[in-house]
C-alpha positions in Angstrom: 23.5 8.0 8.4 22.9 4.6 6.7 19.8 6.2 5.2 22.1 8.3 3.7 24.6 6.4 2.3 21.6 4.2 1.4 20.3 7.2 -0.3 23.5 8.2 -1.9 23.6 4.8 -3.9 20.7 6.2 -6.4 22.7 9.5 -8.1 25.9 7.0 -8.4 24.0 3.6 -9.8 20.5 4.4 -11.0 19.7 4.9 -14.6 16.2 6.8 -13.8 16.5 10.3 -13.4 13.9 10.4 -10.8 15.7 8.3 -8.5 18.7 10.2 -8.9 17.2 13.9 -8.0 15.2 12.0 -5.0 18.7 10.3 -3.7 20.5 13.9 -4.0 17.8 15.3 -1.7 17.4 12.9 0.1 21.0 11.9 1.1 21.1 15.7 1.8 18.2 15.3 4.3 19.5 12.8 6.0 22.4 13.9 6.5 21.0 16.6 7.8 19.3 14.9 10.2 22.4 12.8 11.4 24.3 16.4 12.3 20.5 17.5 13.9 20.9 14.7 16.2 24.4 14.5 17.5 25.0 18.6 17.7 21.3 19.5 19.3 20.4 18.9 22.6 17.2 16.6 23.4 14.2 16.9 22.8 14.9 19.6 20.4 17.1 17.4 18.4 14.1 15.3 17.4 12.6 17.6 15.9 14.6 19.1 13.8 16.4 15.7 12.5 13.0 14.4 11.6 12.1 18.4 9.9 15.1 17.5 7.9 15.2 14.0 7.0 11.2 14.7 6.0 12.2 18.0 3.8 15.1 16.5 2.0 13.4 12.7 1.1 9.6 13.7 0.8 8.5 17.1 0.5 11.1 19.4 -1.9 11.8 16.3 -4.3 7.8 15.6 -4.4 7.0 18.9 -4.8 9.6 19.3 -7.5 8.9 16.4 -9.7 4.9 16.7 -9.4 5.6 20.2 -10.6 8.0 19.2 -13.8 6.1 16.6 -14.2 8.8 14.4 -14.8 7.7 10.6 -12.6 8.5 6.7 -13.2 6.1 5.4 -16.0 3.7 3.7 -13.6 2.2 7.7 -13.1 1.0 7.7 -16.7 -0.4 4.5 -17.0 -2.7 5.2 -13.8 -3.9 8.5 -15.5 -4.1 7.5 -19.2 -6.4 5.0 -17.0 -8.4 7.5 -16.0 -8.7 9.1 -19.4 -9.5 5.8 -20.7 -12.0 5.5 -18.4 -13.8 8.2 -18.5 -13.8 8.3 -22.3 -14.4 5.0 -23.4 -15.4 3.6 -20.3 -12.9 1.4 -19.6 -9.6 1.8 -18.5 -7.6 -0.6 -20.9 -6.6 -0.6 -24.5 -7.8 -3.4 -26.3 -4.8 -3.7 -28.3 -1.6 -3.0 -26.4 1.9 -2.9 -28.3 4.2 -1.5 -25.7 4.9 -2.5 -21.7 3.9 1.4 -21.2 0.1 0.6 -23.1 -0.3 -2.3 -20.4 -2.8 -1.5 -17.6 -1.3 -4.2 -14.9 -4.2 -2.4 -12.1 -7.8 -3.2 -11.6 -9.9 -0.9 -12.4 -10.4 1.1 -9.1 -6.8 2.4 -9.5 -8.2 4.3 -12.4 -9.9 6.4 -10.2 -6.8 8.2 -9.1 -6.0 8.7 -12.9 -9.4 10.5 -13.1 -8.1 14.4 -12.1 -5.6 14.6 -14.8 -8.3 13.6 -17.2 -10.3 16.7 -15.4 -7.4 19.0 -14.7 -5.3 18.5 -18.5 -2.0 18.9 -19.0 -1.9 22.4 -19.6 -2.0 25.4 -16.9 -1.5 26.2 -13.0 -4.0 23.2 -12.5 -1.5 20.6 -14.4 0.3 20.0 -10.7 -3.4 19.0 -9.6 -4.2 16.0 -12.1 -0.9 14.6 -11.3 -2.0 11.2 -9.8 0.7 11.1 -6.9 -1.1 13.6 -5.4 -3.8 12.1 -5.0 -2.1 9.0 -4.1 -0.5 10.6 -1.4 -3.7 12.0 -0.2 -5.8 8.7 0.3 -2.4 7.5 1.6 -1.9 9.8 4.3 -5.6 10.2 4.8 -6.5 6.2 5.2 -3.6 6.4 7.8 -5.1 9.3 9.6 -8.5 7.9 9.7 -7.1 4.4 11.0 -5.5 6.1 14.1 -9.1 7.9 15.0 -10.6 4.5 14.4 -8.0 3.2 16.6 -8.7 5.6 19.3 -12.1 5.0 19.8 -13.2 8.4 20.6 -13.2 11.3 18.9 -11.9 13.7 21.4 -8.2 15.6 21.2 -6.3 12.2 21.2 -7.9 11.4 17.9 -5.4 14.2 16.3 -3.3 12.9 13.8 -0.6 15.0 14.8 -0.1 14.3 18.5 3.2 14.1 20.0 2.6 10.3 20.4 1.8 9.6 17.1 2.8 12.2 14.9 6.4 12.3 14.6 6.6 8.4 14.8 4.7 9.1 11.6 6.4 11.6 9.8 9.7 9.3 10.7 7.8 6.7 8.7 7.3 8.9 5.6 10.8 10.3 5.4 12.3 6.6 5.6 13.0 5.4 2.1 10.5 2.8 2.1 7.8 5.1 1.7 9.9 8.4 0.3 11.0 6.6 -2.9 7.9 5.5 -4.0 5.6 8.6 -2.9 7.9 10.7 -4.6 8.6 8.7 -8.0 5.1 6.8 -8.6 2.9 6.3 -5.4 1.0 3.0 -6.9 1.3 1.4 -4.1 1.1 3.6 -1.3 -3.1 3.6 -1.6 -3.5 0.1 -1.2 -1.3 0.2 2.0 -3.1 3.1 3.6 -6.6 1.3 2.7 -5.5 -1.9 4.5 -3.9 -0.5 7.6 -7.9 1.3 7.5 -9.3 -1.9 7.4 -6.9 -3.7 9.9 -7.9 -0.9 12.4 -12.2 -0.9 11.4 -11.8 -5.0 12.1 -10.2 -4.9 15.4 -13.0 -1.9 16.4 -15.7 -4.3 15.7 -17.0 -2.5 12.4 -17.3 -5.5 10.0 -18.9 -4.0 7.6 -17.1 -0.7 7.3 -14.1 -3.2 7.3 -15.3 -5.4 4.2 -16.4 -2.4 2.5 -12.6 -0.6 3.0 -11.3 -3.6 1.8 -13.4 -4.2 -1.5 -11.7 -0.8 -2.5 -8.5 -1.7 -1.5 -9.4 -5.4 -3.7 -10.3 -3.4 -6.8 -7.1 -1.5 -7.0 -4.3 -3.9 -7.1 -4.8 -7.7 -6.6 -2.4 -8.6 -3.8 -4.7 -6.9 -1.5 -6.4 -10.3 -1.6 -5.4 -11.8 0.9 -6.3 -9.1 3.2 -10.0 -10.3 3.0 -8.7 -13.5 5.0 -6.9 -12.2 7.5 -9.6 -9.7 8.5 -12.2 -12.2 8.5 -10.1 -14.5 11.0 -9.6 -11.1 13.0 -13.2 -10.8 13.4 -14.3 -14.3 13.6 -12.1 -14.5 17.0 -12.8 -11.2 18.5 -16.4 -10.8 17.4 -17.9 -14.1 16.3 -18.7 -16.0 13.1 -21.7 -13.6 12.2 -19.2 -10.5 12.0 -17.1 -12.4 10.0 -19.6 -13.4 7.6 -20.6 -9.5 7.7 -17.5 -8.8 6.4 -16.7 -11.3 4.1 -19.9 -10.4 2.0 -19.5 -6.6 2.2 -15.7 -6.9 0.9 -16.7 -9.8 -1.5 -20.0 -7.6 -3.0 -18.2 -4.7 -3.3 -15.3 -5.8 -4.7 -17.6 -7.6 -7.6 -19.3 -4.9 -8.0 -16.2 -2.4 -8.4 -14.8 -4.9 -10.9 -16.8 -7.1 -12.8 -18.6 -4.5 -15.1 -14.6 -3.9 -16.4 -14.5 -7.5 -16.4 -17.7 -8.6 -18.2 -16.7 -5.7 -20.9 -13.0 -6.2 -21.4 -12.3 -9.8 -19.7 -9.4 -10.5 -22.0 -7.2 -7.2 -21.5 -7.8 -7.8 -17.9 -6.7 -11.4 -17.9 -3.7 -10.4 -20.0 -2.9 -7.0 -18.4 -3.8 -7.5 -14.9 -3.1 -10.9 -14.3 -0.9 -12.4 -16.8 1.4 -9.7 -17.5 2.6 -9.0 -13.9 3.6 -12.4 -13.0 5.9 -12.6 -16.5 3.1 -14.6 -18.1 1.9 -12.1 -20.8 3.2 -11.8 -23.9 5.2 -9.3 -23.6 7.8 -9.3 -20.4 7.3 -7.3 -17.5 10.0 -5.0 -16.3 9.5 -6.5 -12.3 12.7 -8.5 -13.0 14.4 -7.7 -9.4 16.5 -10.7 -8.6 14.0 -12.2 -5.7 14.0 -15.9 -5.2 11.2 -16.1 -7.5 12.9 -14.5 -9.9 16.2 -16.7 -9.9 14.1 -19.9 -9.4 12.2 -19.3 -12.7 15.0 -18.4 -14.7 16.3 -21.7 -14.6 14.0 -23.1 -16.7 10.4 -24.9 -16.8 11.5 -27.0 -13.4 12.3 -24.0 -11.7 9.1 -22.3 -12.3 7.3 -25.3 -10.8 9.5 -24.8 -7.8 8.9 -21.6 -7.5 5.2 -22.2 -8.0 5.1 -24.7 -5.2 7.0 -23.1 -2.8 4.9 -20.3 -3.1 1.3 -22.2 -2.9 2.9 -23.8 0.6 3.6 -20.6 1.9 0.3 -19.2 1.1 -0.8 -22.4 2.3 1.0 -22.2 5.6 -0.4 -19.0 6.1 -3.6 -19.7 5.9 -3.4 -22.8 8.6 -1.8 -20.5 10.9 -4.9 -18.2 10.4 -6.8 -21.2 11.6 -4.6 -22.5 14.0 -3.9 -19.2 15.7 -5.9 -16.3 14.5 -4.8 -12.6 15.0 -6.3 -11.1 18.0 -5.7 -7.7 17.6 -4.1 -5.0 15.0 -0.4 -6.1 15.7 -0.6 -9.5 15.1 -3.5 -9.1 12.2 -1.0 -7.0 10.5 1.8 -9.0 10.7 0.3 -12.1 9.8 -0.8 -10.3 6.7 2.9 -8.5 6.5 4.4 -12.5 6.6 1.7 -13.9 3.6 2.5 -10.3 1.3 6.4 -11.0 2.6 6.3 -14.9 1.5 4.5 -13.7 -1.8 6.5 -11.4 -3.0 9.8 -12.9 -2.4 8.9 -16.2 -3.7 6.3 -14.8 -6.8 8.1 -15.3 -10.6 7.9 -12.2 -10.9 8.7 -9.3 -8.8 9.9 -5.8 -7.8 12.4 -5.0 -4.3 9.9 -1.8 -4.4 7.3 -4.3 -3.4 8.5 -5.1 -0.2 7.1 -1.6 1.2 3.5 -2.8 1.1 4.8 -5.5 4.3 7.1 -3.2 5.9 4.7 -0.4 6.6 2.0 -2.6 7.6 4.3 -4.0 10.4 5.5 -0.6 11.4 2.3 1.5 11.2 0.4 -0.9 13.4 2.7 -0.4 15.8 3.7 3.0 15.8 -0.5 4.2 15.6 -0.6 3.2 19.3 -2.6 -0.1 18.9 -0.6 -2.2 21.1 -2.0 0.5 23.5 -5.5 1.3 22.9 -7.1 -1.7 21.5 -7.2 -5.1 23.1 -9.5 -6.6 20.9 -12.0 -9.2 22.5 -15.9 -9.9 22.3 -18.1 -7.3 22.6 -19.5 -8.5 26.2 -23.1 -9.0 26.4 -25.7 -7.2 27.0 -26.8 -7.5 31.2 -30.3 -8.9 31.7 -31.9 -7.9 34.9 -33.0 -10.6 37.3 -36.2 -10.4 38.2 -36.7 -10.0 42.0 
């Protein structure tokens, strides 16, 4: 019910049209789901609540707007991206006049701006180069792949939709943390399906596969930064300082090699697009204006900026001691180290979204909810046994 009165808040206060239609359907859904679970008898009331809360917040209003075509700007800057890209080989303009001209990605987000370059706007493909879909898709795949990882074996309790794991997961994707955004833009959504992936290939003891995941995730979106340290002090403690290194140099190489031809080519509409322009440094100001700590700090002027500043460079730098100090041991408490740094960051960064906060949230949750407390206890690999010799 407070989903849906959370829900409900969007048609009455919002001036975006796509988060009114989401908040009609999805207060619908909800509430849905509320009469679901207090008129049905168990377990048959799960079901159902979660069929409806799922239809009413992610699947009619996504379906809907991908088919209108009607989305938050941050859709056509990742596909006039791609277009860029693929024409001119590059995705930013040199000579941006608007917020909507800015790029504010790195490069690899380009890549899910690519199929409406290939599909047009035109015709019964159009729905196809829309880039939530394909947002959704690495999403929803990364977090697929992260629970077989997780499992170990590739045997029936690898499925993504087992009763232990698969509602748990649609719950997730009907809650508003993660309906909202797949439904309006799905920017973000990538990035936290790629580092969940790469959570889960670090605690298996797959450095490489793990650094390698997370120098895609590291050329979409810079926040996923951070990320690189955490899995390396995952892996340092459960599999030793050569693993580590492993996958330190995979996600460091590949992330240079994703990014720094756009870089070498364009470095001044990437400094001013990707890193100067989100944090309300560019020259012109960024629409993340939610009122976060950050935010209010920095509007008071020069000294508050500073403050701001500082306060976040001793979080980050408290994080990072803790990462020494106590290093994650296993998926839980790699993910929420990493949820607590993205948390700190966001809150305290000048500039910043509420919509931001997701990236934390479903980290904490999914590591949970994907059964690792369960099935990993992460640890040295033990040694091989050497016969004795008789």
């Amino acid at each position: 019910m407070s989903a849906a009165l959370w829900a409900v808040a969007f048609p009455l206060f919002s001036t975006l049209g796509t988060h009114r239609f989401w908040g009609i359907c999805a207060a619908i859904g909800y509430l849905g789901a509320a009469v679901a679970a207090g008129r049905l008898p168990w377990p048959r009331a799960r079901v159902v609540s979660v069929g409806w809360a799922l239809a009413g917040a992610a699947v009619v209003p996504f379906l809907w707007l991908v088919l209108t075509g009607s989305a938050q700007s941050e859709v056509g800057v990742i596909e006039r991206s791609g277009t860029l890209l693929l024409q001119h080989g590059t995705p930013y303009l040199a000579d941006p006049r608007t917020v909507h001209e800015y790029t504010p990605y790195l490069p690899g987000m380009a890549a899910l701006g690519l199929p409406r370059a290939l599909f047009g706007d035109d015709g019964l493909l159009r729905p196809l180069g829309d880039s939530r879909v394909w947002c959704a898709v690495a999403f929803l795949g990364c977090l697929w792949a992260g629970r077989r990882v997780l499992r170990t074996s590739g045997g029936p309790g690898a499925r993504l939709w087992d009763s232990s794991y698969g509602l748990p997961l649609a719950v997730l994707v009907a809650s508003p943390v993660v309906a909202l955004p797949l439904c309006v833009s799905g920017v973000d959504l990538p990035l936290i399906g790629l580092l969940c992936l790469a959570l889960a290939l670090a605690a298996r003891h797959r450095p490489v596969e793990a650094g390698l995941v997370l120098a895609v995730a590291c050329s979409l979106k810079w926040t996923a930064w951070p990320a690189v340290a955490v899995a390396v002090s995952l892996l340092a403690h459960a599999s030793g300082r050569r693993a580590a290194l492993r996958c330190a140099g995979a996600s460091l190489a590949g992330t240079a090699a994703l990014v720094l031809p756009f870089v070498w080519s364009s470095a001044e509409a990437v400094v001013q697009q990707v890193f100067a322009f989100p944090t309300g440094r560019g020259a012109l100001p960024t629409p993340a204006s939610s009122p976060l700590p950050g935010r209010l700090l920095t509007d008071l002027g020069p000294a508050g900026r500073y403050a701001a500043v500082a306060l976040l460079l001793a979080g980050g730098l408290a994080v990072a001691v803790s990462l020494r100090i106590r290093p994650p041991h296993d998926v839980v408490s790699a993910a929420d180290r990493l949820a607590a740094g993205l948390f700190l960051a966001f809150l305290l960064a000048p500039a910043g979204r509420f919509g931001y906060l997701a990236l934390p949230v479903v980290l904490a949750v999914w590591a949970r909810l994907s059964g690792a407390e369960r099935h990993t206890a992460v640890s040295r690999p033990p040694a091989p046994s050497v016969p004795i010799a008789a």
